[in-house]
VOGU-3710 file (C-alpha; in Angstrom, 3 decimals, decimal comma):
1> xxxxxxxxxx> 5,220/15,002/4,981  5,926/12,663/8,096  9,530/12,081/8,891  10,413/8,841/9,997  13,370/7,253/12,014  12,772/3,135/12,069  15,260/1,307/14,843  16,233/-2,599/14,429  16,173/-1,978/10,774  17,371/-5,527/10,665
11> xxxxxxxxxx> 14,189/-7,218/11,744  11,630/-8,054/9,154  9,376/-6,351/10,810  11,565/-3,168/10,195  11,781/-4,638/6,307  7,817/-4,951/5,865  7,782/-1,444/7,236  10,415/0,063/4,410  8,392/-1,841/1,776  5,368/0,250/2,777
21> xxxxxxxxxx> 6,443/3,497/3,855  8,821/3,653/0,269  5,752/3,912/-1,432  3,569/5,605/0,630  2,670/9,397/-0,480  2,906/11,418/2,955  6,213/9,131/4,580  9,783/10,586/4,394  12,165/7,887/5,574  14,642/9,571/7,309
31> xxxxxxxxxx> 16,619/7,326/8,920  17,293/3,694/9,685  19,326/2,251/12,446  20,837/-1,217/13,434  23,272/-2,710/15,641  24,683/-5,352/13,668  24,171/-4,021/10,283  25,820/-1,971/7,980  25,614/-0,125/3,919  22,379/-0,585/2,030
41> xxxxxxxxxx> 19,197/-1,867/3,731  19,046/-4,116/0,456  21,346/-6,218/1,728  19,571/-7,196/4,376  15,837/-7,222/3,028  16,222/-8,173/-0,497  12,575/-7,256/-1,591  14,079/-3,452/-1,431  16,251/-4,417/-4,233  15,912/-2,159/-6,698
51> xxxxxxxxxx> 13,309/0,154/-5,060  15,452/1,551/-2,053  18,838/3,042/-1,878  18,745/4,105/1,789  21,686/3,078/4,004  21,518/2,189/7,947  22,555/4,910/9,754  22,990/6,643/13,360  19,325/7,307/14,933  18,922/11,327/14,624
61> xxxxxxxxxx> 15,828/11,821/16,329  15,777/15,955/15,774  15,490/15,212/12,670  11,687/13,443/12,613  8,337/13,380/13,477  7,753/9,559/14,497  10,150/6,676/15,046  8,620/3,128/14,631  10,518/1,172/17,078  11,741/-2,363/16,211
71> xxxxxxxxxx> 14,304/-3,131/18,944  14,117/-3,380/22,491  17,515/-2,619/22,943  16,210/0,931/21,331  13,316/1,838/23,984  15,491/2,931/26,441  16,722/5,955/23,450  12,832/6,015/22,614  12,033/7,029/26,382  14,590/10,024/26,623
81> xxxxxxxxxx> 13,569/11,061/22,729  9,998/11,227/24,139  11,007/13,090/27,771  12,464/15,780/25,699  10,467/16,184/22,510  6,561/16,605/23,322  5,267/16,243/19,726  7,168/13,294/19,187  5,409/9,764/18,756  6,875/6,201/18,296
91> xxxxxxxxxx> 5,087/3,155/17,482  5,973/0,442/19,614  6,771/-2,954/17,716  9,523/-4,404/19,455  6,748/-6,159/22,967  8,956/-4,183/24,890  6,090/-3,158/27,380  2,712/-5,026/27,045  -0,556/-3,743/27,414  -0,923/-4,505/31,534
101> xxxxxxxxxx> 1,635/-2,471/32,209  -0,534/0,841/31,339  2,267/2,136/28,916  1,182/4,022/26,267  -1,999/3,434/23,979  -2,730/0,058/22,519  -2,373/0,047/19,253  -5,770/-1,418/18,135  -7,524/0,957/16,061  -11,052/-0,994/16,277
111> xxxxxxxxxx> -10,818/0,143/19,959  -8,875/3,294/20,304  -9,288/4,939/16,674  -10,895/7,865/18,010  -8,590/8,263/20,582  -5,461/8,213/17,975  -6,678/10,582/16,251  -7,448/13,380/19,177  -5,314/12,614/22,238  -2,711/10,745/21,332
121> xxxxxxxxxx> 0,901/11,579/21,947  3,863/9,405/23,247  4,009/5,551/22,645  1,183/3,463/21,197  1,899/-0,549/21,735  1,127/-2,687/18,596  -0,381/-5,398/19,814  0,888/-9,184/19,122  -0,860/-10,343/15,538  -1,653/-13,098/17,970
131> xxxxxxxxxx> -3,635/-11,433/19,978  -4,471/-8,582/17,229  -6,482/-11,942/15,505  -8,319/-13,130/18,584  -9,328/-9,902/19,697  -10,961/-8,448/16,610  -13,504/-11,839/17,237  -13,808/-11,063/20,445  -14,246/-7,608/20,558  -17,667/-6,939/19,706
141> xxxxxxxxxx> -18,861/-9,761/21,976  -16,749/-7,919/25,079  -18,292/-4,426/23,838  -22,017/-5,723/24,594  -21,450/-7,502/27,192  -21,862/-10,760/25,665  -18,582/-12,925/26,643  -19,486/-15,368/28,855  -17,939/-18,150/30,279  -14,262/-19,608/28,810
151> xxxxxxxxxx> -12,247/-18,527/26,004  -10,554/-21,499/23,792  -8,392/-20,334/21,378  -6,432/-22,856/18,755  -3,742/-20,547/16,839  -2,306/-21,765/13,469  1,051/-20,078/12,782  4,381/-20,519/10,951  6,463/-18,471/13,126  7,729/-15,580/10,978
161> xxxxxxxxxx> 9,070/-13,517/13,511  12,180/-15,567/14,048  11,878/-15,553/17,741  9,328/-17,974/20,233  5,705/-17,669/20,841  5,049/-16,862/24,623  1,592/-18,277/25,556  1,576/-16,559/28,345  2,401/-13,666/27,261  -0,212/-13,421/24,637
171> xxxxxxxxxx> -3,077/-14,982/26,726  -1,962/-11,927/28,795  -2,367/-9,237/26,941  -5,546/-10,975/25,472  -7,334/-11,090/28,808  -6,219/-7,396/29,529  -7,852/-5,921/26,522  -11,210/-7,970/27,160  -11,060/-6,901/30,982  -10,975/-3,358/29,965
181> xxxxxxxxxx> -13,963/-3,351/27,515  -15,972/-5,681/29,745  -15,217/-5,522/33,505  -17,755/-8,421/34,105  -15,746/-10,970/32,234  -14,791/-14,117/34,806  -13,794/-16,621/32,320  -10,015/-18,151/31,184  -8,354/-17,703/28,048  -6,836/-21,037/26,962
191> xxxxxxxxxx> -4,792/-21,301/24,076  -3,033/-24,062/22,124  -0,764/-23,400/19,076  -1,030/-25,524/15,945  1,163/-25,406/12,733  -0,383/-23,016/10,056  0,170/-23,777/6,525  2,130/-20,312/5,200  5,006/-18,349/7,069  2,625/-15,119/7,013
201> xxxxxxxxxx> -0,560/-15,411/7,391  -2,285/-16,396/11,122  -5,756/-18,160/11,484  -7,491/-18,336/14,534  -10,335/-20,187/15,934  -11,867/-19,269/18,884  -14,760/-20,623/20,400  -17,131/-18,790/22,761  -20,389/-20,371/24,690  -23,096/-18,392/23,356
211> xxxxxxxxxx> -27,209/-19,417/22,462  -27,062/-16,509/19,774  -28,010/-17,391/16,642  -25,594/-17,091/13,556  -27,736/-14,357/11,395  -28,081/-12,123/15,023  -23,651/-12,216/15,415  -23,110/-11,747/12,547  -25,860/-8,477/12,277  -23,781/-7,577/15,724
221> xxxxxxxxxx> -20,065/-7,946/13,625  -21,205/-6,205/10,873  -22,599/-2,874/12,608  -19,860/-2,720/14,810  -16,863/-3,088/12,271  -19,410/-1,219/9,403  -16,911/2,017/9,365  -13,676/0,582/9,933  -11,418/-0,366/6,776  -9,927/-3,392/7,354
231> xxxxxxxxxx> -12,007/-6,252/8,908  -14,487/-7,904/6,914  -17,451/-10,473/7,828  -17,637/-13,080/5,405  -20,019/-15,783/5,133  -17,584/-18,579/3,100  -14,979/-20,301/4,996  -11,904/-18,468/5,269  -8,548/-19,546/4,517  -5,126/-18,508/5,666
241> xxxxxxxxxx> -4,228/-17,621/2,034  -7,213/-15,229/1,562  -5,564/-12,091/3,133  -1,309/-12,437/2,312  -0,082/-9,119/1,300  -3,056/-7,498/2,863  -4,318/-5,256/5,726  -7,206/-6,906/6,461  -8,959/-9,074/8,804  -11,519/-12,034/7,714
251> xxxxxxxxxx> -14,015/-13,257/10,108  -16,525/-16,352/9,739  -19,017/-17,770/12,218  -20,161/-20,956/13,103  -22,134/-22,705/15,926  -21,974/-26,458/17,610  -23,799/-27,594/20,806  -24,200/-24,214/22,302  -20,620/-22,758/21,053  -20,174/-19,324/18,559
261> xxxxxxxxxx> -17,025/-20,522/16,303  -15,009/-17,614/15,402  -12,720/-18,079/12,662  -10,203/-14,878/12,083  -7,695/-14,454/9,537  -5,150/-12,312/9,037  -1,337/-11,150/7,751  0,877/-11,468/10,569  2,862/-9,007/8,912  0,617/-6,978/7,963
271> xxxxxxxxxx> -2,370/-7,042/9,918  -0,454/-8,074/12,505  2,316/-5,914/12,624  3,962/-3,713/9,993  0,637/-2,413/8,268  -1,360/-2,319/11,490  1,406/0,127/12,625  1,424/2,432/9,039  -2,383/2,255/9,697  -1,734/3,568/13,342
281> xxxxxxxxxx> 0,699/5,988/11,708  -2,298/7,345/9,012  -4,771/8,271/12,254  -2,008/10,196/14,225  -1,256/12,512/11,571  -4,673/12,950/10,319  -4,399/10,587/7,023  -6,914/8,656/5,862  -6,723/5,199/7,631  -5,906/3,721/4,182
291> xxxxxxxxxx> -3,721/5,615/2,571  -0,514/3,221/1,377  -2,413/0,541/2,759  -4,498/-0,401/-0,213  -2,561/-4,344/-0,580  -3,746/-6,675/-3,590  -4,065/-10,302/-1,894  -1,599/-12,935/-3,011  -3,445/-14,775/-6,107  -2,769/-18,793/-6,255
//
């Protein structure tokens, strides 16, 4: 059994989390902590209604095996709990530290899985779910040395996060990631935000010169994502409601006048945050990537 301690259990990334890990066979939730709230977690995340009776409480880090950090106020107590406990890990949610800074492991299993489950101790960074969608259709193409030229990137998202979108920031981290898989990349990442039509779920399309046919990508996508769990080629058009209340990622292709169309898909909760982080969780301790991860999608 994995004890857990969870800091800003107010966030709903925090709440997503509890939903999981309440059900999940091999999580003990041990503690969770908040500065500004107080008595049953239910009060604050009122999906836990009925199915949680836990309280926030004062972080005890003795007492657990992981902490899934949701605060940046908290990283500073996540750094000493880590200088004094070797065995300890924490699973970084709150962007505290992004990926160019060298901190820790990024937390994108399609890259690093093998890693996570042999070497990994200390702080793994979950990435953004915006970059988390752009980079699982980009990653193959940056693996074999196929990204050429520009990056344009049109994100549609509802905000659920409660807090601002940093372009910046996430064309950042983006081009970090792509620079470390393929050190001959010379083009920009641009990106432009558009509204998406749901509060959870993030669709991006990113477009890519390339003279490859469609049949060839997607033969490349397909090998390369064959043994992971959670991202899918499809050949229909995808949708922003195909993969609420899910783990997964959806990717469809397209071409126009010499440009690969890369349409990906995902839960920003999920996906892009709370599950990708349980998933994370599952290859440290030796799970099986799925395990309390198996989501039905939202039905309309």
């Amino acid at each position: 059994m994995i004890n857990i301690g969870i800091t800003g259990g107010e966030t709903i990334i925090a709440g997503e989390l509890i939903r999981l890990l309440i059900n999940h066979p091999d999580a003990n939730v041990k503690w969770v902590s908040s500065h500004s709230e107080h008595g049953k977690l239910s009060r604050m995340h009122k999906g836990l209604i009925g199915e949680c009776d836990l309280e926030f409480s004062e972080p005890l880090i003795d007492e657990v095996d992981l902490i899934f950090n949701c605060d940046s106020y908290d990283s500073p107590l996540c750094d000493m709990a880590l200088a004094n406990n070797e065995t300890l890990r924490v699973i970084e949610l709150s962007r505290s530290y992004g990926f160019v800074e060298g901190r820790g492991m990024y937390g994108l299993s399609e890259i690093n899985r093998k890693f996570m489950v042999h070497d990994c101790f200390g702080y793994v960074l979950i990435p953004s779910a915006e970059a988390m969608a752009v980079l699982l259709a980009l990653v193959p193409l940056a693996k074999n040395k196929m990204l050429n030229g520009d990056v344009d990137i049109t994100v549609y998202f509802n905000n659920c996060f409660n807090n601002d979108i940093n372009v910046n920031s996430i064309k950042q981290e983006i081009f970090d990631v792509i620079k470390a898989l393929d050190y001959n990349f010379t083009g920009r990442i641009n990106i432009k935000q558009e509204s998406g039509t749901t509060t959870r779920s993030l669709l991006a399309n990113v477009e890519v010169a390339s003279q490859a046919d469609i049949d060839s990508v997607k033969d490349l996508y397909n090998e390369y994502y064959d043994d992971h769990s959670f991202t899918f080629v499809v050949n229909q058009k995808v949708d922003e409601t195909d993969v609420i209340n899910t783990n997964k990622c959806l990717l469809n292709f397209a071409s126009n006048d010499g440009k690969l169309i890369i349409t990906s898909v995902i839960d920003a909760l999920l996906k892009g945050s709370a599950g990708n982080a349980v998933h994370i969780m599952n290859l440290l301790f030796g799970l099986h990537e799925k395990v309390g991860l198996v989501l039905k999608a939202q039905v309309f």
